[in-house]
N, CA, C and O atoms as a MOPAC input file, in Angstrom:
PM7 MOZYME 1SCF
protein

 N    -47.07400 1  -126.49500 1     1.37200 1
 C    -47.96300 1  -125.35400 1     1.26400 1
 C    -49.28400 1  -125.82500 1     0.68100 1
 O    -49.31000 1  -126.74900 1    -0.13100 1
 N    -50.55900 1  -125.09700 1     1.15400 1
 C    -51.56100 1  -125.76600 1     0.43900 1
 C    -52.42000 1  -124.33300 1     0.36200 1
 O    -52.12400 1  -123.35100 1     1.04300 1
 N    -53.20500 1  -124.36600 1    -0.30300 1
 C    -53.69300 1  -122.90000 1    -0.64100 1
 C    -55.56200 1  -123.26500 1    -0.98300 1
 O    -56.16900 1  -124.00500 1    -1.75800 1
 N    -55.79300 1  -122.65600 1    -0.32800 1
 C    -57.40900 1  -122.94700 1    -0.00200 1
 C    -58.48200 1  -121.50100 1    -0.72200 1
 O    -58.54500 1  -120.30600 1    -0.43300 1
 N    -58.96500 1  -122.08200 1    -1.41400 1
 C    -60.15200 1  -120.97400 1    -2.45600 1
 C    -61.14300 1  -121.08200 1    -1.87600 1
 O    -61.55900 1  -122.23200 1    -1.73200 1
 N    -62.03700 1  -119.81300 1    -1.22800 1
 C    -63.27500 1  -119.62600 1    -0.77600 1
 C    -63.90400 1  -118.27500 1    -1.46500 1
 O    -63.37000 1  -117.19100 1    -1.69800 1
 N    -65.44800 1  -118.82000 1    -1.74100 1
 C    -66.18100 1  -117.63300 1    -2.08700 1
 C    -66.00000 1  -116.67600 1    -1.69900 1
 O    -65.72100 1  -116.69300 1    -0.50000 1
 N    -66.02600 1  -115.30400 1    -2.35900 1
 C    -66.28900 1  -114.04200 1    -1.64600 1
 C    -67.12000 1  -113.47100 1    -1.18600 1
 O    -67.06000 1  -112.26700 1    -0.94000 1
 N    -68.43400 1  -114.46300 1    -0.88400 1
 C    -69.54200 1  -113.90000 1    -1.09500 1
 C    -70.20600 1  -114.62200 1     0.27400 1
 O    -70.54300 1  -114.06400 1     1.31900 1
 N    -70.27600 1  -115.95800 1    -0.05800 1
 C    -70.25900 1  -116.42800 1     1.16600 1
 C    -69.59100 1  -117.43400 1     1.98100 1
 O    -70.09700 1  -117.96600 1     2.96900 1
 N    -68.58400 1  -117.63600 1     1.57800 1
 C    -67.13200 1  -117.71000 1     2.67100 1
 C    -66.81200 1  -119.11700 1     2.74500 1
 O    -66.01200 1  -119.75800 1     3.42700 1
 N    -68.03900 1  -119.55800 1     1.45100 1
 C    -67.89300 1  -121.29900 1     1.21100 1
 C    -66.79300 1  -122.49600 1     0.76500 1
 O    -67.08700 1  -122.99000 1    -0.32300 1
 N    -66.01700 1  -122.85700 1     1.16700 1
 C    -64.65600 1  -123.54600 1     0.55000 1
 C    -64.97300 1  -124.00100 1    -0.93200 1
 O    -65.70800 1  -124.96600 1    -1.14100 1
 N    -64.39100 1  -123.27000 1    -1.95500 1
 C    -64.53600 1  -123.81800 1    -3.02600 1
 C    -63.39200 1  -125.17500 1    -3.18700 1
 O    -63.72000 1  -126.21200 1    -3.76300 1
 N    -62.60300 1  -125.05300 1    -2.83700 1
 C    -61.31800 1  -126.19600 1    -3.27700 1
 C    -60.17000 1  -126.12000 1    -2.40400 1
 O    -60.14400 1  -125.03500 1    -1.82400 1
 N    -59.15900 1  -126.92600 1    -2.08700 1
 C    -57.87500 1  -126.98200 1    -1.51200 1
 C    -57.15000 1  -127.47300 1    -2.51600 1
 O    -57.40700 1  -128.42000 1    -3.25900 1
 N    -55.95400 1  -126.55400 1    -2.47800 1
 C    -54.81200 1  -127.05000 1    -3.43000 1
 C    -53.64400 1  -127.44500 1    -2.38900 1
 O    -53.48200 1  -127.14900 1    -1.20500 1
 N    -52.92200 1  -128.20100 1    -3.25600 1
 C    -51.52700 1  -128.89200 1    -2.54100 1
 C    -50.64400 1  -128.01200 1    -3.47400 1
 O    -49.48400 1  -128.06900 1    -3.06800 1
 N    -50.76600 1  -127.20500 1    -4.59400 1
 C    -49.88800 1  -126.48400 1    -5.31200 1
 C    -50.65200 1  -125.29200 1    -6.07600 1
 O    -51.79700 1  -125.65700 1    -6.34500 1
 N    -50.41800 1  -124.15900 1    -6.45200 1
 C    -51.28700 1  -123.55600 1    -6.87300 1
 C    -51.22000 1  -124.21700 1    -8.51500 1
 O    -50.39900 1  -124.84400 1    -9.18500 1
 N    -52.60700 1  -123.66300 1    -8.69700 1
 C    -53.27900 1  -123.44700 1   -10.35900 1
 C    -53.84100 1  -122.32700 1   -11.09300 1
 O    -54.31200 1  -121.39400 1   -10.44300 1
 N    -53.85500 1  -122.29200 1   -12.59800 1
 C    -54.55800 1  -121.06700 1   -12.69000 1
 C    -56.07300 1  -120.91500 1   -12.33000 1
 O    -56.66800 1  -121.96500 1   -12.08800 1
 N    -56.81600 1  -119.66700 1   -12.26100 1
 C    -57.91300 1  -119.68600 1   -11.86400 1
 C    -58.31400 1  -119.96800 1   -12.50100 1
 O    -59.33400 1  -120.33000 1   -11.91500 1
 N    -58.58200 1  -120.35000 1   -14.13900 1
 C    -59.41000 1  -120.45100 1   -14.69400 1
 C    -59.40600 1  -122.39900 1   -14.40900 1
 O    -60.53400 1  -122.88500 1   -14.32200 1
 N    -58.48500 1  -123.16000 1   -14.31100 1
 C    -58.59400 1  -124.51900 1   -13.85600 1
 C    -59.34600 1  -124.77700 1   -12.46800 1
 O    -60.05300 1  -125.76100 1   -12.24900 1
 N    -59.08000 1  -123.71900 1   -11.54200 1
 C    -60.02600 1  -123.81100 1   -10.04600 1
 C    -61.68700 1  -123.76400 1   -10.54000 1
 O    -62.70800 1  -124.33600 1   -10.15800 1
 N    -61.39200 1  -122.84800 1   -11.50500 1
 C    -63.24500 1  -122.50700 1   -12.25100 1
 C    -63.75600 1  -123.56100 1   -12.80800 1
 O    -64.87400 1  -123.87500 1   -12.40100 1
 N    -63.22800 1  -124.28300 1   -13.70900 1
 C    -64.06800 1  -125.09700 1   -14.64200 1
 C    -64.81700 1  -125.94900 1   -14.10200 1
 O    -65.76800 1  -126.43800 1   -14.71100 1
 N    -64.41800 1  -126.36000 1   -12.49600 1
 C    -64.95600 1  -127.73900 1   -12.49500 1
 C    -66.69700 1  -126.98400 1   -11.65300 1
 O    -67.72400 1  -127.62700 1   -11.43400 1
 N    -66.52100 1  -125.93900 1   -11.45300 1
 C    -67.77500 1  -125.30300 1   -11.18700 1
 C    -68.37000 1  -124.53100 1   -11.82900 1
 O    -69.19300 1  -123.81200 1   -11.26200 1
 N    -68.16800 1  -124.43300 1   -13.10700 1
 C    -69.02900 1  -123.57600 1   -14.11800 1
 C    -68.79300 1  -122.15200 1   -14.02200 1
 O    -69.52000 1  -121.35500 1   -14.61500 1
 N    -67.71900 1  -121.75500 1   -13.23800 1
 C    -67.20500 1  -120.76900 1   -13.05100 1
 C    -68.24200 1  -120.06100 1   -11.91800 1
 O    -68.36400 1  -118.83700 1   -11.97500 1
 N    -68.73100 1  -120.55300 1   -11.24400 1
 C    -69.73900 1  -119.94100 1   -10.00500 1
 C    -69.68800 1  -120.87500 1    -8.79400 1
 O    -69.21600 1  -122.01100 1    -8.82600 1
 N    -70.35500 1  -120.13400 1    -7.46300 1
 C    -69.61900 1  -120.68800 1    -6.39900 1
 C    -71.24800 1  -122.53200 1    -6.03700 1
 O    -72.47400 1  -122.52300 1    -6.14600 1
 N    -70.46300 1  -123.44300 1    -5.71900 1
 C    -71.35200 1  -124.58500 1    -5.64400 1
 C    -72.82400 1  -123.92100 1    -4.57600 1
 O    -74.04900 1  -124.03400 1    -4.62400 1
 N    -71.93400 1  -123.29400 1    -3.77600 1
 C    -72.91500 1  -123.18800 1    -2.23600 1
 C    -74.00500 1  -122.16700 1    -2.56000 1
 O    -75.17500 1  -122.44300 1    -2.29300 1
 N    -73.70700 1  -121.10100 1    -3.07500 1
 C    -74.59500 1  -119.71500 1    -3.28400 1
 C    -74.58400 1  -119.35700 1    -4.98600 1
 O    -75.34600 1  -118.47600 1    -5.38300 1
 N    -73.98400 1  -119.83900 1    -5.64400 1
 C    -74.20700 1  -119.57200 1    -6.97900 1
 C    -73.80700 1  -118.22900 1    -7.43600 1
 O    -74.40500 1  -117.68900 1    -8.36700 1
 N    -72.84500 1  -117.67700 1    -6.83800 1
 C    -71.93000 1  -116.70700 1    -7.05900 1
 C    -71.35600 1  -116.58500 1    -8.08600 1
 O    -70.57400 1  -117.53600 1    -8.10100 1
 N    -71.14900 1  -115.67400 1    -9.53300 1
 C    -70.12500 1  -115.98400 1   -10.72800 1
 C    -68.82100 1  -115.39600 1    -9.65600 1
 O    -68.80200 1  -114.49700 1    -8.81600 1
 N    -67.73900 1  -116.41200 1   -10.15800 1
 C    -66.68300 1  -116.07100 1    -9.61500 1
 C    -65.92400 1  -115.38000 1   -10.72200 1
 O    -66.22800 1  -115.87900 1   -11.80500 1
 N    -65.05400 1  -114.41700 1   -10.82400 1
 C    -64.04700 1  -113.85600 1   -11.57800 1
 C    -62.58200 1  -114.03800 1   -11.55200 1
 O    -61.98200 1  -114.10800 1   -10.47900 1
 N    -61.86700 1  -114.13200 1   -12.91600 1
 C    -60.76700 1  -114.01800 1   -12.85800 1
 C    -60.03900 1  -113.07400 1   -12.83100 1
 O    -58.82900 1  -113.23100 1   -12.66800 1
 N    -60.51800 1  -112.03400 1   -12.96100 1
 C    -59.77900 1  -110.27300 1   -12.49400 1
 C    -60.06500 1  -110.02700 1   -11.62800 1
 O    -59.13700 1  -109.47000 1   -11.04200 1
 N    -61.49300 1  -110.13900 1   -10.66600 1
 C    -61.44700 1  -109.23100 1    -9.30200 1
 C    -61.39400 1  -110.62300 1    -8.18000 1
 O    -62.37800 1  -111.33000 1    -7.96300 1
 N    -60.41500 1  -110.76900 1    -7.72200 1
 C    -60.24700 1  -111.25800 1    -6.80600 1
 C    -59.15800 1  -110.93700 1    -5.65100 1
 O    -58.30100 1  -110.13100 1    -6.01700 1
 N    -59.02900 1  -111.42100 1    -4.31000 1
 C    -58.42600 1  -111.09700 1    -3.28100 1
 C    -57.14300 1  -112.02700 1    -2.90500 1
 O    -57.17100 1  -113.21500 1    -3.22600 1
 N    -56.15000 1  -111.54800 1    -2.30300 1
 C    -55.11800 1  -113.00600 1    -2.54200 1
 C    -55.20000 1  -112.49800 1    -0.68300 1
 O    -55.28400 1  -111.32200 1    -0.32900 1
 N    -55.14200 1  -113.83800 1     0.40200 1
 C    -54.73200 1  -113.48000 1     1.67200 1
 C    -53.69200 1  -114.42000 1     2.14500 1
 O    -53.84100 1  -115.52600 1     1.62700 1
 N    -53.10400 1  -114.37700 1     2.62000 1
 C    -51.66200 1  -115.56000 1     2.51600 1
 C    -51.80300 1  -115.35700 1     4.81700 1
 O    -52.00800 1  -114.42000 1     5.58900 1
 N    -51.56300 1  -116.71700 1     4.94300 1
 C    -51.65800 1  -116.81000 1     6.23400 1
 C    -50.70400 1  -117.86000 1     6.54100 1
 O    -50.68300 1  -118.90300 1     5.88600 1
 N    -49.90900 1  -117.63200 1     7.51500 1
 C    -48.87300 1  -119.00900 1     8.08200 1
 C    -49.23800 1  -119.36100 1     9.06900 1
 O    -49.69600 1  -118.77600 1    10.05100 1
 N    -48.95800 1  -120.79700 1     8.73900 1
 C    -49.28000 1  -121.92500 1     9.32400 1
 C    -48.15000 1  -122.69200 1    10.34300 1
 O    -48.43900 1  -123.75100 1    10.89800 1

């Protein structure tokens, strides 16, 4: 399983995981905002979409 984080804002791949993590570990390594558009990302409002592969 690998689980893939993209902005909500503009649809930019933040990271691929091979296992999940908490969000706040997906955040740190970006200052908690998105690299591409500079989006603050949040740890309460977010979307989960699960798709098989």
């Amino acid at each position: 399983m690998s689980v893939e984080i993209t902005c909500g804002k503009c649809g930019e791949k933040i990271t691929n995981m091979k296992m999940l993590k908490s969000l706040k570990d997906v955040m740190n390594p970006t200052n908690g905002k998105c690299p591409s558009c500079g989006q603050k990302l949040s740890t309460s409002e977010f979307s989960l979409d699960v798709q098989e592969k």
